[in-house]
TORKOL-4160 file (C-alpha; in steps of 0.2 Angstrom, whole numbers, padded with zeros to 4 digits, m for minus):
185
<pt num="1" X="m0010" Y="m0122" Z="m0047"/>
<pt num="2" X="0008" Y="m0124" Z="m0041"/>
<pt num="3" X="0009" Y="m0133" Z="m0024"/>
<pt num="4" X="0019" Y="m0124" Z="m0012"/>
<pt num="5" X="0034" Y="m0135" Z="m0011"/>
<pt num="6" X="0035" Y="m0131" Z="m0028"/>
<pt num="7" X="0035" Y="m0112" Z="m0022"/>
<pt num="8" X="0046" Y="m0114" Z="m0009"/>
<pt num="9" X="0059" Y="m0125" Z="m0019"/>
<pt num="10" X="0060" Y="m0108" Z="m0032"/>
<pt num="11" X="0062" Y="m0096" Z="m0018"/>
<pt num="12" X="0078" Y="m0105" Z="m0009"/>
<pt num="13" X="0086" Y="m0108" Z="m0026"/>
<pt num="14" X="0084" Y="m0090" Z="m0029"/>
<pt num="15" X="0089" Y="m0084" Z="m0011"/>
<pt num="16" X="0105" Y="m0097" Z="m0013"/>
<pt num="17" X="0115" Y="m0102" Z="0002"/>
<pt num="18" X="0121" Y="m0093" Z="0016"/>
<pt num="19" X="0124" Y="m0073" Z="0019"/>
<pt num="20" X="0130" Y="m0060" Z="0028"/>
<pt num="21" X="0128" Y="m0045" Z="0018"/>
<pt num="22" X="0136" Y="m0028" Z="0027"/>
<pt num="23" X="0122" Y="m0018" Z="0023"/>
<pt num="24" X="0107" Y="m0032" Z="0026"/>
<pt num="25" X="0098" Y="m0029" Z="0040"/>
<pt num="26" X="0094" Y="m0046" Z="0041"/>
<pt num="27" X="0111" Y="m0052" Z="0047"/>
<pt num="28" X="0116" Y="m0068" Z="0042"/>
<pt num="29" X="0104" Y="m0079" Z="0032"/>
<pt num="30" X="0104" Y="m0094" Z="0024"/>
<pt num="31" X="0091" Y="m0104" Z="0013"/>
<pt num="32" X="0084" Y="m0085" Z="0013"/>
<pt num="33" X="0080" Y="m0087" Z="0032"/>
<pt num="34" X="0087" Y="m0074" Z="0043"/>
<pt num="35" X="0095" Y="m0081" Z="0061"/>
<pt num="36" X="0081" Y="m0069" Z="0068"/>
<pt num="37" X="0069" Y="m0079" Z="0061"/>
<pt num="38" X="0077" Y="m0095" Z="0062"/>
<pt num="39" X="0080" Y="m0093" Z="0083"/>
<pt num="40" X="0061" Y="m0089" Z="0085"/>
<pt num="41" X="0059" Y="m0105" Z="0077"/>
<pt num="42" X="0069" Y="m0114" Z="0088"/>
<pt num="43" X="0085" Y="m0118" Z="0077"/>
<pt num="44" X="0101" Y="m0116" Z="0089"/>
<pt num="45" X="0115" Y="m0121" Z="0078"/>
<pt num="46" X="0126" Y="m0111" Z="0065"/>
<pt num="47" X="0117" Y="m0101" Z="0053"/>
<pt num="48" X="0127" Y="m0109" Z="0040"/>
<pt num="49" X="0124" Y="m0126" Z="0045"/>
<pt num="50" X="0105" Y="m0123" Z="0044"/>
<pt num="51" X="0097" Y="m0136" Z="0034"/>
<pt num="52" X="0088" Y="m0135" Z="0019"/>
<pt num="53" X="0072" Y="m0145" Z="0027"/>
<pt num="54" X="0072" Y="m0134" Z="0041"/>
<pt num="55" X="0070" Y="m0118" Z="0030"/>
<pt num="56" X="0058" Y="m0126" Z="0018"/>
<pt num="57" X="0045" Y="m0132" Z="0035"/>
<pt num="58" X="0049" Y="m0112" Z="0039"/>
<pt num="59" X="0043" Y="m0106" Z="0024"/>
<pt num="60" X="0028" Y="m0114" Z="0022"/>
<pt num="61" X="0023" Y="m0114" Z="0041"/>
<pt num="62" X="0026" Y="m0094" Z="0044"/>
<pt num="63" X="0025" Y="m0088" Z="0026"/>
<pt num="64" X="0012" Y="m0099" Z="0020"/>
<pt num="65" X="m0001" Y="m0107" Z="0031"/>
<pt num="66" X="0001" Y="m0093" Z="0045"/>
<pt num="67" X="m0006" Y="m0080" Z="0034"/>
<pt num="68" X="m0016" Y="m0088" Z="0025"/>
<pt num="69" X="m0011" Y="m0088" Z="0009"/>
<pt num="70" X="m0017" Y="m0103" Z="0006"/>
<pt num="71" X="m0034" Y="m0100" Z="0006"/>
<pt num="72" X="m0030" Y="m0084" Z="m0007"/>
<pt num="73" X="m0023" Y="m0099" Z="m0018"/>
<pt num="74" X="m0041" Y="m0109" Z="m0017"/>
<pt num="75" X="m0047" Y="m0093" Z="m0028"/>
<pt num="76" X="m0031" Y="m0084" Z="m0036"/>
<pt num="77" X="m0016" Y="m0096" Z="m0036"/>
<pt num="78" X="m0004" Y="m0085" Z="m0046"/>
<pt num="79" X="m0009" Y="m0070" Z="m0033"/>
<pt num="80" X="m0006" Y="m0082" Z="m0018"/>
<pt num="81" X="0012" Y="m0088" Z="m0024"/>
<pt num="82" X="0016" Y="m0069" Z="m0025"/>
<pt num="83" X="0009" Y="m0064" Z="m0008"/>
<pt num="84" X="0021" Y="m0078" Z="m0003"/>
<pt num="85" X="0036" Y="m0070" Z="m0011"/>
<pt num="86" X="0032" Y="m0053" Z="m0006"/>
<pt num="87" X="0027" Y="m0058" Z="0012"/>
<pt num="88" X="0046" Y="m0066" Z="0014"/>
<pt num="89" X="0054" Y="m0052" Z="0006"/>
<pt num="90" X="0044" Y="m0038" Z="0016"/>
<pt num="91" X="0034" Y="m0046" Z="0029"/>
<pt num="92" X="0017" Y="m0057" Z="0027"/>
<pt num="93" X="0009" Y="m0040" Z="0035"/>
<pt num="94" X="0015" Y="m0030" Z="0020"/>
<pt num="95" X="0011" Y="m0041" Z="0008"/>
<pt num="96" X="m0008" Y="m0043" Z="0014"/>
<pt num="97" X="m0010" Y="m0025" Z="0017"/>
<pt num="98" X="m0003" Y="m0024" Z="m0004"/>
<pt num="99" X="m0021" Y="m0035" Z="m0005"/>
<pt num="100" X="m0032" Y="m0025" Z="0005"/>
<pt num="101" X="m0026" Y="m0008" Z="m0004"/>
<pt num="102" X="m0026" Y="m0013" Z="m0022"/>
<pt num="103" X="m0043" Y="m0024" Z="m0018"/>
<pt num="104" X="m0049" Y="m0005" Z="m0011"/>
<pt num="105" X="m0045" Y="0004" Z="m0026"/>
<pt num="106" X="m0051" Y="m0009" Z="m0037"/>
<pt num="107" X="m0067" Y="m0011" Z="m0027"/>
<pt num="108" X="m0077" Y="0006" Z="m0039"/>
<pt num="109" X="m0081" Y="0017" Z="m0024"/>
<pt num="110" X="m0087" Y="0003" Z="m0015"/>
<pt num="111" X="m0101" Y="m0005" Z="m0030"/>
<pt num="112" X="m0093" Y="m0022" Z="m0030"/>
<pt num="113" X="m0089" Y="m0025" Z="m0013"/>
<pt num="114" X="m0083" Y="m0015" Z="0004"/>
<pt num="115" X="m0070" Y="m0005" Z="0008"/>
<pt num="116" X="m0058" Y="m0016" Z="0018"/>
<pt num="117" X="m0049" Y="m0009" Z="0034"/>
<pt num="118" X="m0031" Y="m0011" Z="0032"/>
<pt num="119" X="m0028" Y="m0023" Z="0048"/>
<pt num="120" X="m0012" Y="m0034" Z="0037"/>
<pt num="121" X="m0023" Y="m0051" Z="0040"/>
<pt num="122" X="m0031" Y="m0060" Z="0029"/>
<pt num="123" X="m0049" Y="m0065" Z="0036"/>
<pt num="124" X="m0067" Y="m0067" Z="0030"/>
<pt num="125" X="m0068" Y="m0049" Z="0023"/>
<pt num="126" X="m0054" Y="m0049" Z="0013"/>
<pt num="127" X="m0056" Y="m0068" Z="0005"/>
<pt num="128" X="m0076" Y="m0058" Z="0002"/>
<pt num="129" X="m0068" Y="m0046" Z="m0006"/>
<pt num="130" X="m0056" Y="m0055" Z="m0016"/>
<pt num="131" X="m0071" Y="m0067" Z="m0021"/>
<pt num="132" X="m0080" Y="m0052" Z="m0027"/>
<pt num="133" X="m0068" Y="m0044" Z="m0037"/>
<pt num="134" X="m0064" Y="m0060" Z="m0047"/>
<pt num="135" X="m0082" Y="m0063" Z="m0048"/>
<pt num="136" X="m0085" Y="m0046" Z="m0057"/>
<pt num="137" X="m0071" Y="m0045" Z="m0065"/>
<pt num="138" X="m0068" Y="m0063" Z="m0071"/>
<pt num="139" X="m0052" Y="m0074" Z="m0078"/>
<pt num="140" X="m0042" Y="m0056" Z="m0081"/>
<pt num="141" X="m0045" Y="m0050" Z="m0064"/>
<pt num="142" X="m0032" Y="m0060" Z="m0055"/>
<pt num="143" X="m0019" Y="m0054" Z="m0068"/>
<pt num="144" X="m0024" Y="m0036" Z="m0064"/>
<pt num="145" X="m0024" Y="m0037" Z="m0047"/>
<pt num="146" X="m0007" Y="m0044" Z="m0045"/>
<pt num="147" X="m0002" Y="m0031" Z="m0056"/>
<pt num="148" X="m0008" Y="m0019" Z="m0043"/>
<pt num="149" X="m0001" Y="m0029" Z="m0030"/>
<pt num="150" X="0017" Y="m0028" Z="m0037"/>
<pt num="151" X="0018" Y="m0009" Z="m0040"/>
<pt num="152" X="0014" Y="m0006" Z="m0023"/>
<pt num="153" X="0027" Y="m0018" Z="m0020"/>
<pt num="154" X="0039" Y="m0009" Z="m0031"/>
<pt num="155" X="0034" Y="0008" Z="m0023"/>
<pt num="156" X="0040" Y="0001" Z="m0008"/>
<pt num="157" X="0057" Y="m0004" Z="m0014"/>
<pt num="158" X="0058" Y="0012" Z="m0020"/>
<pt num="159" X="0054" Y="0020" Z="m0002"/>
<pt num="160" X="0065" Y="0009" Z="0008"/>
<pt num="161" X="0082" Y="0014" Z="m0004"/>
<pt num="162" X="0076" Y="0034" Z="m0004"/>
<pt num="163" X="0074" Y="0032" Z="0016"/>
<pt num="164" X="0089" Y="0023" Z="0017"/>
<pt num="165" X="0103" Y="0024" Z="0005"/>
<pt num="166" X="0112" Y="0006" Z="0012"/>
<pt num="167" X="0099" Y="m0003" Z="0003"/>
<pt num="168" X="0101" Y="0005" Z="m0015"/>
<pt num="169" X="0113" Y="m0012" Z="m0014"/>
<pt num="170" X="0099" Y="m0022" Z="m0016"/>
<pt num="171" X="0086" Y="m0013" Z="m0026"/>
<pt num="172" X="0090" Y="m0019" Z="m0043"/>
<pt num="173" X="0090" Y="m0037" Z="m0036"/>
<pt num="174" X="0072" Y="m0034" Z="m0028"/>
<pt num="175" X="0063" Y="m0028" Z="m0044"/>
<pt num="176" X="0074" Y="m0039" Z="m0055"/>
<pt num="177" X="0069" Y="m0054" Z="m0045"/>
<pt num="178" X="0055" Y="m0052" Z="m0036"/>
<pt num="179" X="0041" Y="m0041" Z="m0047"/>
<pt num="180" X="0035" Y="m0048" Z="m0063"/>
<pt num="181" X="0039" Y="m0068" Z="m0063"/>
<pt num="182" X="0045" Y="m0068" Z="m0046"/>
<pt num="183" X="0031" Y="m0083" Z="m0041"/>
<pt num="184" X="0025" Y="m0090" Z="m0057"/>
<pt num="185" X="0009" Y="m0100" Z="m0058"/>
């Protein structure tokens, strides 16, 4: 299991240095951490000035132990360390609801565990659920469930550049980088 140093070490090498993209709606960013982001967590200076160390506690404070991906790596690690990628790129929200939807259509009507409600928080029912599923569907279920995880992540791509066509700047970077490898165990 990777440790998430490791995890956020691959995401700021692949999210570079400092940014101010036109058309991302993020504004400027740098390490990969937007000013929005970075003002809520209480850096004041120059975006980019912002060090390194400051974005790596940020990454693993918000995107890590916040929402609990941590305790999805306890059981799937190479699952968690894509949730963590997905829930930087998309929101921690998004990436857990991709969770509790694939975990649903996986679960066979219900036989193997509960439906989940699609509340975008990983709690007891969802680490159940996830227990369950692996349980039943042993060593190749993690695989096939990040599977699932990442075409609804794709989808989403997808939907984001048809809704708005600004962002067909960034689409081939998205799949290219962050489906498929993006968070490797």
């Amino acid at each position: 299991m990777r440790k998430i140093g490791e995890l956020v070490d691959d995401v700021i090498e692949r999210e570079g240095g400092f940014v101010n993209h036109p058309a991302d709606r993020g504004g400027p960013t740098n390490w990969g951490i937007t000013e929005a982001v970075a003002r809520r967590q209480g850096y004041t200076g120059e975006m980019r000035l912002l060090p390194r160390s400051d974005a790596a506690a940020i990454y693993q404070r918000l995107y890590w132990f916040k929402p609990r991906f941590d305790a999805i790596a306890a059981h799937a690690p190479a699952l968690a360390a894509e949730l963590f990628d997905t829930g930087i790129n998309m929101g921690t929200g998004t990436a857990t609801a991709f969770l509790q939807r694939a975990l649903n259509a996986l679960n066979r009507e219900g036989r193997d565990f509960p439906d989940l409600t699609i509340d975008r928080q990983i709690g007891p029912a969802t680490l159940a659920a996830l227990q369950g599923f692996l349980r039943k569907r042993g060593t190749g279920g993690e695989a096939v469930l990040l599977k699932a995880v990442e075409a609804l992540q794709g989808a989403h791509y997808i939907n984001i550049a048809e809704a708005r066509p600004s962002q067909e700047a960034f689409v081939y970077g998205w799949l290219a980088n962050r489906i498929g490898g993006a968070a490797p165990s």
